[in-house]
Backbone and ligand atoms as CSV (ligand in chain L), in Angstrom:
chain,resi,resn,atom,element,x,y,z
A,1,UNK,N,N,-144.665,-47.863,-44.746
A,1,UNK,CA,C,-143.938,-49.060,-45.161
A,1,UNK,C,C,-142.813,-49.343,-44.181
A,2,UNK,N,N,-142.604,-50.508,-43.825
A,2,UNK,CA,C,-141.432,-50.580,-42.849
A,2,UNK,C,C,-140.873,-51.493,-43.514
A,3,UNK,N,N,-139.433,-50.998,-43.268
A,3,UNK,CA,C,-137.578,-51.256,-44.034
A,3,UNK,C,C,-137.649,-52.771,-43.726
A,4,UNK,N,N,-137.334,-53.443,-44.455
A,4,UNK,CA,C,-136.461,-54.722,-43.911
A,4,UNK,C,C,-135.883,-54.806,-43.215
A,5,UNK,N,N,-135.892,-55.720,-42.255
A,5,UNK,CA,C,-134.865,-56.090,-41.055
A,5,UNK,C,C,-133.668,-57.045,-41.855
A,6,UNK,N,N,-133.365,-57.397,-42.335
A,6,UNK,CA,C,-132.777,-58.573,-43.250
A,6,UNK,C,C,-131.583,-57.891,-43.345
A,7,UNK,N,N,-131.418,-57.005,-44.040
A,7,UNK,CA,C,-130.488,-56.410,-44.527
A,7,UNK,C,C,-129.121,-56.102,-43.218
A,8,UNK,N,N,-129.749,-55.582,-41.840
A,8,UNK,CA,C,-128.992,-54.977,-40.555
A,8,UNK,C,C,-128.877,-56.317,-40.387
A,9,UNK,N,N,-129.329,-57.232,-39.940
A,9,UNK,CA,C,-128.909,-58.214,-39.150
A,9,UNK,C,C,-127.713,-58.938,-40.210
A,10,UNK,N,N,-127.843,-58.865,-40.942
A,10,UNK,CA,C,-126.803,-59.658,-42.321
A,10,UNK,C,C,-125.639,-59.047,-41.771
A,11,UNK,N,N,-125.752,-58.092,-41.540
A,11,UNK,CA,C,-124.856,-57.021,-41.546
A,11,UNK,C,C,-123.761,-56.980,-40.185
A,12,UNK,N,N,-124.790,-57.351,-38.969
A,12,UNK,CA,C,-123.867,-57.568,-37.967
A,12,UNK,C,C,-123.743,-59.231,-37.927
A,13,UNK,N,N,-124.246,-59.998,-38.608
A,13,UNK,CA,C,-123.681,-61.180,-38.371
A,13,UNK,C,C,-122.245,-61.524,-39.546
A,14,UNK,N,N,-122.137,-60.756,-40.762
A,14,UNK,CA,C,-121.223,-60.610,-41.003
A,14,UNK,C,C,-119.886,-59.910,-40.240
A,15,UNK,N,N,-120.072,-58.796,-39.540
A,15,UNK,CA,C,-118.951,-58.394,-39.078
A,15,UNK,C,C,-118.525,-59.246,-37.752
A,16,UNK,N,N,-119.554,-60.286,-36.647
A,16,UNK,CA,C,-119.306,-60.894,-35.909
A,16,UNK,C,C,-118.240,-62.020,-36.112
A,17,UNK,N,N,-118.941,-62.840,-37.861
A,17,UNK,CA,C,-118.317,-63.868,-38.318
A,17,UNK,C,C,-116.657,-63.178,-39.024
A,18,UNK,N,N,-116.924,-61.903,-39.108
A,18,UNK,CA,C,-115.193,-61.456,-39.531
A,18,UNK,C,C,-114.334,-61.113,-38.363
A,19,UNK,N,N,-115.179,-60.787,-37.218
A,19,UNK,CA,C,-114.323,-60.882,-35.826
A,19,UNK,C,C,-113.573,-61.979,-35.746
A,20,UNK,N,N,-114.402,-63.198,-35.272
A,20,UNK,CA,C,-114.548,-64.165,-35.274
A,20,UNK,C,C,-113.545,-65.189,-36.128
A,21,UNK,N,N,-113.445,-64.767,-37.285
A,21,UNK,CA,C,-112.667,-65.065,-38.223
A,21,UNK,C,C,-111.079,-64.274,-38.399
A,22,UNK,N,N,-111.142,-63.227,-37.770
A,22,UNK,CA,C,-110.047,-62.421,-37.430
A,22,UNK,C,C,-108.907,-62.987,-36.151
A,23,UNK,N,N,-109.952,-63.735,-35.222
A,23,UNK,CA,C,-109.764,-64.239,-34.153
A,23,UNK,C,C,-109.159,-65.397,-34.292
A,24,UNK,N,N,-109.170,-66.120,-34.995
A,24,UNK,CA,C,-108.271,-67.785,-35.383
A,24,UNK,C,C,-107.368,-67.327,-36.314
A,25,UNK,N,N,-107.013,-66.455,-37.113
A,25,UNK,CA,C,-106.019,-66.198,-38.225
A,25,UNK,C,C,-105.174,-65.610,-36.786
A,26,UNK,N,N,-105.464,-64.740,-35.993
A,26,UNK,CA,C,-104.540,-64.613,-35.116
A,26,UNK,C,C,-103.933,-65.397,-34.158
A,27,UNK,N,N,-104.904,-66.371,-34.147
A,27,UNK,CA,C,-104.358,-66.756,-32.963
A,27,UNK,C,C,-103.450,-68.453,-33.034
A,28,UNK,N,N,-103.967,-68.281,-34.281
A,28,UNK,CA,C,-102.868,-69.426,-35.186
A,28,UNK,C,C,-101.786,-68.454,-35.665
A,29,UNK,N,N,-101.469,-67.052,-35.983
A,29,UNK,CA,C,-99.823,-66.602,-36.296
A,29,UNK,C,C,-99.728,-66.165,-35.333
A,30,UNK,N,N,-100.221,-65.538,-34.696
A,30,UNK,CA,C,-99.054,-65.130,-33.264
A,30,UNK,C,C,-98.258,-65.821,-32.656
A,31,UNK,N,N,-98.360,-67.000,-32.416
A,31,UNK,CA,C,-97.489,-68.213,-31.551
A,31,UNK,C,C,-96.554,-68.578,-33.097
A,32,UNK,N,N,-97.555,-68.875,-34.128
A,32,UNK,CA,C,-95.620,-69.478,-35.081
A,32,UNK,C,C,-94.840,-68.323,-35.631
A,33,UNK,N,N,-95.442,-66.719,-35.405
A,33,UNK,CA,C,-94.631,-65.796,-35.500
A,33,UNK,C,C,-93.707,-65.566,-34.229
A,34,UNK,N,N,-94.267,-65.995,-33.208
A,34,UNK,CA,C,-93.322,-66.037,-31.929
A,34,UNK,C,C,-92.432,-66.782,-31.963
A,35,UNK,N,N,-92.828,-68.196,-32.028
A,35,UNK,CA,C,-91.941,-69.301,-32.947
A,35,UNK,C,C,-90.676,-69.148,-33.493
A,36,UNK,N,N,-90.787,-68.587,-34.516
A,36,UNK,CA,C,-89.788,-68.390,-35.554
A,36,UNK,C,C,-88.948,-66.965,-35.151
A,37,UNK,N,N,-89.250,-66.106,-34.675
A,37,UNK,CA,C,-88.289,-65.162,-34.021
A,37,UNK,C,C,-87.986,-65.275,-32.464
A,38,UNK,N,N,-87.551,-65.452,-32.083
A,38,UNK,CA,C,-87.501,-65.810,-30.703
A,38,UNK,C,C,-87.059,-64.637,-30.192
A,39,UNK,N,N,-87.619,-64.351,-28.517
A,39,UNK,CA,C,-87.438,-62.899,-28.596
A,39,UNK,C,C,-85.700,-62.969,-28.093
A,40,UNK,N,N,-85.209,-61.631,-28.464
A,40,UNK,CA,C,-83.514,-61.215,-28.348
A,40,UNK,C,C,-83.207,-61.551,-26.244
A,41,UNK,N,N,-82.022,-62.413,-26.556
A,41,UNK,CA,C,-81.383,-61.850,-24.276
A,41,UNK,C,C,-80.170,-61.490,-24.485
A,42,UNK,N,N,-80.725,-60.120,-23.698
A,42,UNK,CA,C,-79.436,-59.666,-23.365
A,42,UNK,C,C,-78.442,-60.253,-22.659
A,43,UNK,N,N,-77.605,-59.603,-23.146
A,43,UNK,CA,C,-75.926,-60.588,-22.456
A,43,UNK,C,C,-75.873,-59.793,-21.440
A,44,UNK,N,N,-75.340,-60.635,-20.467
A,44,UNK,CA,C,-74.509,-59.733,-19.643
A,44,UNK,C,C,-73.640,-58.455,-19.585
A,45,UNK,N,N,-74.064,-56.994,-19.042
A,45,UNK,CA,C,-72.452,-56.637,-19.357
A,45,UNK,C,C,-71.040,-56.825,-19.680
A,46,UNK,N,N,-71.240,-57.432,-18.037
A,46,UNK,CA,C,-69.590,-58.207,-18.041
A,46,UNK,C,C,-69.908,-59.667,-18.628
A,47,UNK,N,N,-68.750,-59.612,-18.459
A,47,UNK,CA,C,-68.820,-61.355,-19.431
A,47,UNK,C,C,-66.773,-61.417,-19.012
A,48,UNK,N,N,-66.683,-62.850,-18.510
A,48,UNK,CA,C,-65.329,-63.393,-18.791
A,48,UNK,C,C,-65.219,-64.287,-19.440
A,49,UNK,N,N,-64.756,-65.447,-20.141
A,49,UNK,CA,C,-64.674,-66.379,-21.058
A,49,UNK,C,C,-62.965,-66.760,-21.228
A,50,UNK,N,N,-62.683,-67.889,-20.880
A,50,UNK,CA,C,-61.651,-68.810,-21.254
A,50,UNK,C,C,-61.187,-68.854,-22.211
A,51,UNK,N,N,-60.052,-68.358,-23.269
A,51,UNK,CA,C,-59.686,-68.335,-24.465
A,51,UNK,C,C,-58.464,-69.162,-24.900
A,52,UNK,N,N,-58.161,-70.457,-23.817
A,52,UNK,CA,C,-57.237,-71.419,-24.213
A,52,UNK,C,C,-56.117,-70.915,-23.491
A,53,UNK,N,N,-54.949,-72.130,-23.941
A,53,UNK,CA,C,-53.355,-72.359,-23.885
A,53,UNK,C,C,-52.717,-70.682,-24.086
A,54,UNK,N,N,-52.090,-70.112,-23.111
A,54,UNK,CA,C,-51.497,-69.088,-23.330
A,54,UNK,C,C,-50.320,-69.365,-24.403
A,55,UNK,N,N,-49.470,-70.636,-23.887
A,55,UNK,CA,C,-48.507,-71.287,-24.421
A,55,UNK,C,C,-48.661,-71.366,-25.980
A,56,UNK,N,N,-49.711,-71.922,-26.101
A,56,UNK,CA,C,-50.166,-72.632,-28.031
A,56,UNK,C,C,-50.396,-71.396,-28.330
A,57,UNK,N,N,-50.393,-69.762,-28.204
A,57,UNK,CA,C,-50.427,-68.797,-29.185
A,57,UNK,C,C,-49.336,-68.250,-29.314
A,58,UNK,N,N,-49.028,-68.831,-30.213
A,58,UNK,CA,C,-47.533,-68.125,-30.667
A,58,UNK,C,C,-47.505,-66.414,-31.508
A,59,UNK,N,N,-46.212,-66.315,-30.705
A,59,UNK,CA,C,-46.064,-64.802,-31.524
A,59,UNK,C,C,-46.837,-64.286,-32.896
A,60,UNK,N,N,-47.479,-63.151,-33.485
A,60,UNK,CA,C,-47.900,-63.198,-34.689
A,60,UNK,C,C,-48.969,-64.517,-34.833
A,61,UNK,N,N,-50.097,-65.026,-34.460
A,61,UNK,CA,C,-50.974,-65.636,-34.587
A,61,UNK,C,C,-51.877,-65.092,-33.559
A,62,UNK,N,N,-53.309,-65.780,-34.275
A,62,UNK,CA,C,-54.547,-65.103,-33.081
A,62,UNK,C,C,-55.548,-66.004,-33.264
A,63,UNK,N,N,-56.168,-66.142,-32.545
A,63,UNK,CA,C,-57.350,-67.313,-32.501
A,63,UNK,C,C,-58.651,-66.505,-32.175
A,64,UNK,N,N,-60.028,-67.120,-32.995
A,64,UNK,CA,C,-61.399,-66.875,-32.464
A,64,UNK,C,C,-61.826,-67.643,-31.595
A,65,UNK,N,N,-62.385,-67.069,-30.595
A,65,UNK,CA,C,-62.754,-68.310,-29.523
A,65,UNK,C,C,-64.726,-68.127,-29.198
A,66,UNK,N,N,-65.346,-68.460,-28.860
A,66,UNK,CA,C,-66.899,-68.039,-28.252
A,66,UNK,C,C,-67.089,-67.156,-27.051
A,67,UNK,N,N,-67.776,-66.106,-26.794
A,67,UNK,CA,C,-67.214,-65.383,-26.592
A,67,UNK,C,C,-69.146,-64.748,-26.395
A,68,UNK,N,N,-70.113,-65.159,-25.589
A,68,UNK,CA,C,-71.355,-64.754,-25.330
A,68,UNK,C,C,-71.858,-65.327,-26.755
A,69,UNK,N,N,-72.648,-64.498,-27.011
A,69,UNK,CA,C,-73.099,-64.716,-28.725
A,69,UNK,C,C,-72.776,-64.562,-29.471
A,70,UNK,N,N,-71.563,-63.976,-29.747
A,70,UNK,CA,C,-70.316,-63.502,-30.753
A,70,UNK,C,C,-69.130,-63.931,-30.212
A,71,UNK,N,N,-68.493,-63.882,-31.498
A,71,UNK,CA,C,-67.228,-64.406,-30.886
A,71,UNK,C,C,-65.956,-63.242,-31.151
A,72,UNK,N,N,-65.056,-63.393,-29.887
A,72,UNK,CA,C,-64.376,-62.660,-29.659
A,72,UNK,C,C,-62.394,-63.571,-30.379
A,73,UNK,N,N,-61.910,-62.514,-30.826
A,73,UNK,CA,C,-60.272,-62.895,-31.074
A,73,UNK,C,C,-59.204,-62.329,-30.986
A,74,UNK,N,N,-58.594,-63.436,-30.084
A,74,UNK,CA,C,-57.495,-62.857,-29.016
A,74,UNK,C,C,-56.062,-63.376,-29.850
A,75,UNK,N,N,-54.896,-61.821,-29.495
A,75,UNK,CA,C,-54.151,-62.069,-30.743
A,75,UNK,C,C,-52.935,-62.016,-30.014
A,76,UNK,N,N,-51.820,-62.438,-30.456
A,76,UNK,CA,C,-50.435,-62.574,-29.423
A,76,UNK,C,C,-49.712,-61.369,-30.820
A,77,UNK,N,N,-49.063,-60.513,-30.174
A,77,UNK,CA,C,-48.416,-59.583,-31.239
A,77,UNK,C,C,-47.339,-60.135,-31.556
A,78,UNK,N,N,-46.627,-59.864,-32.715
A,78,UNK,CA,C,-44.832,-60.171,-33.076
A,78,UNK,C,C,-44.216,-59.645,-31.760
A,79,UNK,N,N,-44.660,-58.888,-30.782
A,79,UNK,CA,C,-43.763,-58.785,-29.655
A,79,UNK,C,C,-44.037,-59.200,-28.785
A,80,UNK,N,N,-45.033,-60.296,-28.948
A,80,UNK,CA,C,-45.326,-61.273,-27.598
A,80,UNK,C,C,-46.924,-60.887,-26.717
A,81,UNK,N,N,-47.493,-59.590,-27.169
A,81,UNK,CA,C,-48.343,-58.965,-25.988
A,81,UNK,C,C,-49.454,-59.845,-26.599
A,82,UNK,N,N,-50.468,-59.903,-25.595
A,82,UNK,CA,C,-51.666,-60.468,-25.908
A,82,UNK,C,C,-52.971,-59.270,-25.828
A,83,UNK,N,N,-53.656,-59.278,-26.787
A,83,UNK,CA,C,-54.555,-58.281,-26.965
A,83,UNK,C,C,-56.398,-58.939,-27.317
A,84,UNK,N,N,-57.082,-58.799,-27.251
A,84,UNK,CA,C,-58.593,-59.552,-27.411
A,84,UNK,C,C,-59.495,-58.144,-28.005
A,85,UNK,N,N,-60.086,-58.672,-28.948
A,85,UNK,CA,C,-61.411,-58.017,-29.773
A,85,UNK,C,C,-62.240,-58.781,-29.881
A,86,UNK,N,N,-63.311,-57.474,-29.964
A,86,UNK,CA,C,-65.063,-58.464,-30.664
A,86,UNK,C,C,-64.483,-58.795,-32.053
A,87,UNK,N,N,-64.920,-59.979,-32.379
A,87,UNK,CA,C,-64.697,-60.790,-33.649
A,87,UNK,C,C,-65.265,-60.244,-34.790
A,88,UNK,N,N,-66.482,-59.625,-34.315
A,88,UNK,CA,C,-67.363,-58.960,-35.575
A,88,UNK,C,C,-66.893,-58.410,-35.979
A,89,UNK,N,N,-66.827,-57.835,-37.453
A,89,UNK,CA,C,-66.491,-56.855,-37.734
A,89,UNK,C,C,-67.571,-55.687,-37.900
A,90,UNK,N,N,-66.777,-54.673,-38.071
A,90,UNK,CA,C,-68.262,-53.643,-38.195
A,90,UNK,C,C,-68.689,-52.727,-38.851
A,91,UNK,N,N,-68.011,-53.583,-40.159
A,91,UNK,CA,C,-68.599,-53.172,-41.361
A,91,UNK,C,C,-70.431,-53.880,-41.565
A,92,UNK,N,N,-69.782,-55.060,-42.030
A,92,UNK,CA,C,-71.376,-56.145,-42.246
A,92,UNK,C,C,-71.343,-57.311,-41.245
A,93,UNK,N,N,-71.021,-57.202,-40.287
A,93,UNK,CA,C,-70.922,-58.377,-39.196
A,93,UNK,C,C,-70.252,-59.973,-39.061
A,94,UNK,N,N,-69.319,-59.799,-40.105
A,94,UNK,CA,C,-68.515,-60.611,-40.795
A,94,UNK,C,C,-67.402,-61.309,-39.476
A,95,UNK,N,N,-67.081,-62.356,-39.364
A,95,UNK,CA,C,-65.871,-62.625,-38.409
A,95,UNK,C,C,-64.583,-62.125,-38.907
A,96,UNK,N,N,-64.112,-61.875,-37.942
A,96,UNK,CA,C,-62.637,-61.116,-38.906
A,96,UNK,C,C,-61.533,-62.827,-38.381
A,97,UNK,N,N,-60.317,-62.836,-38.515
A,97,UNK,CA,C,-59.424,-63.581,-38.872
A,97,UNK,C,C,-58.105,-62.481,-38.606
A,98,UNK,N,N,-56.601,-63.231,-37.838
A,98,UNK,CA,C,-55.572,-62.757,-37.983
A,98,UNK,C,C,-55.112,-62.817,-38.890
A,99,UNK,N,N,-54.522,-61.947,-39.811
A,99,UNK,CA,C,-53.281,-62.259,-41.114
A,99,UNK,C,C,-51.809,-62.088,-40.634
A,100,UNK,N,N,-51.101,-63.265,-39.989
A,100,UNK,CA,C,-49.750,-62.663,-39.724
A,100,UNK,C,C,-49.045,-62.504,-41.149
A,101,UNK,N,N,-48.833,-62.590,-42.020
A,101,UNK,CA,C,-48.799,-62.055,-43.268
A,101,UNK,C,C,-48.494,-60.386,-43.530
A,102,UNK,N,N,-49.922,-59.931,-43.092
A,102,UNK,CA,C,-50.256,-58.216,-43.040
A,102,UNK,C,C,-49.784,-57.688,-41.390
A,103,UNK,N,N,-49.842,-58.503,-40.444
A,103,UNK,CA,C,-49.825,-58.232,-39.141
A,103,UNK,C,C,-51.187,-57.378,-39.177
A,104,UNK,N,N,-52.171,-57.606,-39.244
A,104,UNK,CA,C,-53.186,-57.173,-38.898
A,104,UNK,C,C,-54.273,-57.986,-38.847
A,105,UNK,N,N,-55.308,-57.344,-38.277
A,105,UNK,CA,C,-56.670,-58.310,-38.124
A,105,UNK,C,C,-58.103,-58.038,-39.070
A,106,UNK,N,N,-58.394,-59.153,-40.310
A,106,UNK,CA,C,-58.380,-58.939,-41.439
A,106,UNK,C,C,-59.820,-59.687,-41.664
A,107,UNK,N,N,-60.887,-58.997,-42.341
A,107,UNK,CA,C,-62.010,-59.411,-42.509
A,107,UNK,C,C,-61.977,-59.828,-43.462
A,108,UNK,N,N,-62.664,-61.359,-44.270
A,108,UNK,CA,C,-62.548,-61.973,-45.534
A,108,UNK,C,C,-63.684,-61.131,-46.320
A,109,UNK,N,N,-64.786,-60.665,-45.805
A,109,UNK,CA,C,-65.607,-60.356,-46.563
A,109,UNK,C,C,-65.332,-59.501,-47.526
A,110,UNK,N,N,-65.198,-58.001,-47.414
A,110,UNK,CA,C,-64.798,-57.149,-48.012
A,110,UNK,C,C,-63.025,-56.125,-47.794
A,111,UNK,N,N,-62.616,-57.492,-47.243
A,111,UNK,CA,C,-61.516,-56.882,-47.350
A,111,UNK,C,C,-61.050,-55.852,-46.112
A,112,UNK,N,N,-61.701,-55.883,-45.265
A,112,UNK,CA,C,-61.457,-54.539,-44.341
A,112,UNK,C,C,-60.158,-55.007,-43.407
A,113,UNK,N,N,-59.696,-53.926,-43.212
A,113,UNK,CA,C,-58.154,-54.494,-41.813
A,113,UNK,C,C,-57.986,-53.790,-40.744
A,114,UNK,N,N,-58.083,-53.943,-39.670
A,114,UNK,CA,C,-57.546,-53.567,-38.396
A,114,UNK,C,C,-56.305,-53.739,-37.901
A,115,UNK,N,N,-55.883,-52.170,-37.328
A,115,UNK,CA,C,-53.934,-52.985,-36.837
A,115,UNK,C,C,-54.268,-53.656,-35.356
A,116,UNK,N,N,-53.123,-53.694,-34.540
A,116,UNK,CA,C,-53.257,-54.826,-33.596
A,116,UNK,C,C,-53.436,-54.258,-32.270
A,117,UNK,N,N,-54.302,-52.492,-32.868
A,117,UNK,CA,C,-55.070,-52.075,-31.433
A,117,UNK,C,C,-56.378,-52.023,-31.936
A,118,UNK,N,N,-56.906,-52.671,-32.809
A,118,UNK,CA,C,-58.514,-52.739,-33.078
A,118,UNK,C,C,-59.072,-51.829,-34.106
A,119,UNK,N,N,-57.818,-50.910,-34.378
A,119,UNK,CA,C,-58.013,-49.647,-35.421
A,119,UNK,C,C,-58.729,-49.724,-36.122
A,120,UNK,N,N,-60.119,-49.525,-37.039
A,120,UNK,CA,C,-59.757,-49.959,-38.720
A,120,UNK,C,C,-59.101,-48.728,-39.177
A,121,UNK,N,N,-58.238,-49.659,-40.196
A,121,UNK,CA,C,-57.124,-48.952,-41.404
A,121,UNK,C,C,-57.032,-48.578,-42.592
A,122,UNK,N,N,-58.243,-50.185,-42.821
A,122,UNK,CA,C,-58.657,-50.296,-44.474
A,122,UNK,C,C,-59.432,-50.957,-44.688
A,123,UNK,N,N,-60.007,-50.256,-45.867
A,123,UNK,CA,C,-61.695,-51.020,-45.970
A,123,UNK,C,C,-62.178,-50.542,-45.876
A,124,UNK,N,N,-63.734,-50.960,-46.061
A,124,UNK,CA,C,-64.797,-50.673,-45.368
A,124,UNK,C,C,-65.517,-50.048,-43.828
A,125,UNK,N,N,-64.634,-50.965,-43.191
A,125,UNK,CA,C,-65.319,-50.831,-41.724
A,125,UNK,C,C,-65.456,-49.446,-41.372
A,126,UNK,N,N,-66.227,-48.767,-40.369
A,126,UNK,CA,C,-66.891,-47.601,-40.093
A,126,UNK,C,C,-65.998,-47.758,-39.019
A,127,UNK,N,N,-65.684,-47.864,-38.142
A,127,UNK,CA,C,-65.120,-47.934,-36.596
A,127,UNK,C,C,-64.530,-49.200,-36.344
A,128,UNK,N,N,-63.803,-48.745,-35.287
A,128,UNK,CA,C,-62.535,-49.879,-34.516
A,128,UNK,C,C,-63.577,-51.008,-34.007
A,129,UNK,N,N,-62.566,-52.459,-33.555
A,129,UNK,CA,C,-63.300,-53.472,-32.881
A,129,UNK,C,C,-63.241,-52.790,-31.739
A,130,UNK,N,N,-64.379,-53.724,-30.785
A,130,UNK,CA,C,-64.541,-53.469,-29.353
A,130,UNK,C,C,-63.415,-54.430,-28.529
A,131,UNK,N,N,-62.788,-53.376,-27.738
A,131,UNK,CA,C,-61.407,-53.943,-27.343
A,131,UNK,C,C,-61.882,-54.607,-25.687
A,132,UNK,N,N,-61.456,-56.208,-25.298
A,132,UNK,CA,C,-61.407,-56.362,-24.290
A,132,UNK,C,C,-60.477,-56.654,-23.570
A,133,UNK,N,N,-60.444,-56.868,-22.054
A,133,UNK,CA,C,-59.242,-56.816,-21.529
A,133,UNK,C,C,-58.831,-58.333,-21.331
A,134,UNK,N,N,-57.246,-59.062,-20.821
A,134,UNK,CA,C,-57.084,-59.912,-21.218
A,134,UNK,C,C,-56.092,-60.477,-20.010
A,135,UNK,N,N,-56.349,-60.892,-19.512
A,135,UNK,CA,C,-55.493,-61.630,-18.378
A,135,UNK,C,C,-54.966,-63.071,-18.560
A,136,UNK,N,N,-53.902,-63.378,-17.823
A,136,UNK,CA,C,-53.506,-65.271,-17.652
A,136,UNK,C,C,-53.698,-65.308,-16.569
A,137,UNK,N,N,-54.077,-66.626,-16.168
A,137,UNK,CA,C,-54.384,-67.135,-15.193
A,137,UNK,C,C,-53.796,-68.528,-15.521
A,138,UNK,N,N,-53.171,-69.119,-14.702
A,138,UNK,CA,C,-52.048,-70.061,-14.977
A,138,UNK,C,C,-51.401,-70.076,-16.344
A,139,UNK,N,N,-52.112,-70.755,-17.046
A,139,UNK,CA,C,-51.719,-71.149,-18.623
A,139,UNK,C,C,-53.350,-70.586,-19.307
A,140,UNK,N,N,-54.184,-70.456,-18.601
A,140,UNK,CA,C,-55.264,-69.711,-19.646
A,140,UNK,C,C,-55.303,-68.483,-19.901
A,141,UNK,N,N,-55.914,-67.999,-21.275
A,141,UNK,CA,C,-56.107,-67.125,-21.197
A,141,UNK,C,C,-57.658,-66.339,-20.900
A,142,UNK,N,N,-57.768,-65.314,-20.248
A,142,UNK,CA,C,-58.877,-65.101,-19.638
A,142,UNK,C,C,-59.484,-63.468,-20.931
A,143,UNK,N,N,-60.302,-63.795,-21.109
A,143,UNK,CA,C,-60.830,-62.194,-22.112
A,143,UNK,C,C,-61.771,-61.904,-21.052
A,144,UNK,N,N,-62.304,-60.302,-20.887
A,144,UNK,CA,C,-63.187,-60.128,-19.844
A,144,UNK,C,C,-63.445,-58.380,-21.091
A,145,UNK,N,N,-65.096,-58.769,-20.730
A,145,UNK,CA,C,-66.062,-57.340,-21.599
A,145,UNK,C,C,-66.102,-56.638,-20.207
A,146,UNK,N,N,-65.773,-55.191,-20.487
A,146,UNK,CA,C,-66.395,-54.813,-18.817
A,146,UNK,C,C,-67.505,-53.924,-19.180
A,147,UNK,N,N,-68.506,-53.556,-18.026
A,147,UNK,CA,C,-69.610,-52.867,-18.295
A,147,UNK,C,C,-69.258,-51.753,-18.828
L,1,FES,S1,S,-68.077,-57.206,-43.345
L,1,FES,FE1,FE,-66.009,-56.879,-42.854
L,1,FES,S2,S,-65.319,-55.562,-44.405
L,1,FES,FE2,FE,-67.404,-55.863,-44.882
């Protein structure tokens, strides 16, 4: 007696048509999964960035400025010095904010505080901001990340 052929051929024309069919489900999400995440660029090491009027930061105030893909905030102390941090905080990635109030540099989210060398003090946060360096150049102020 000889087997049916019916049965094998079913068999690879099913798994051809699930290739096949495997083959357009991919090749329709790969591009709108590419789409929708776009892949990560790295920043530069260094990085300098313009952070305004030396003049317009008055004692005890601090401003966020842009700063690569995050933003960085540069703070004039009650004794005049000018100092610059990553903005993030690094607890939950929150922007932090000056409080001349507290004299410190103060995350709304959960409350966390840094003094006015990047410390954290209180809160949450796990570790200090990333401190950059900070020059004038006429009336600007200059923040610079170094490698
Ligand atoms: S994100 Fe800043 S304290 Fe939680």
């Amino acid at each position: 007696m000889i087997p049916p052929a019916e049965p094998a051929r079913r068999g690879i024309l099913n798994w051809l048509l699930g290739l096949w069919g495997g083959g357009v489900v991919a090749s329709v999400v790969y591009p709108v999964t590419r789409y929708l995440a776009p892949p990560e660029v790295p920043e530069a090491p260094t990085l300098s960035v313009g952070a305004g009027s030396a003049q317009t930061l008055a004692p005890n105030t601090g401003r966020v400025v842009p700063f690569g893909a995050r933003p960085a905030i540069v703070i004039r102390t009650p004794a005049g010095e000018l100092r610059a941090f990553a903005a993030t905080c690094t607890h939950l990635d929150c922007t932090v904010q000056y409080r001349p109030d507290l004299q410190r540099i103060w995350c709304a989210c959960h409350n966390g505080e840094y003094d006015l060398n990047g410390r954290n003090v209180a809160g949450p946060p796990p570790r200090p901001l990333d401190s950059y360096d900070v020059n004038v150049t006429g009336d600007e102020i200059v923040i610079t990340r170094r490698a």
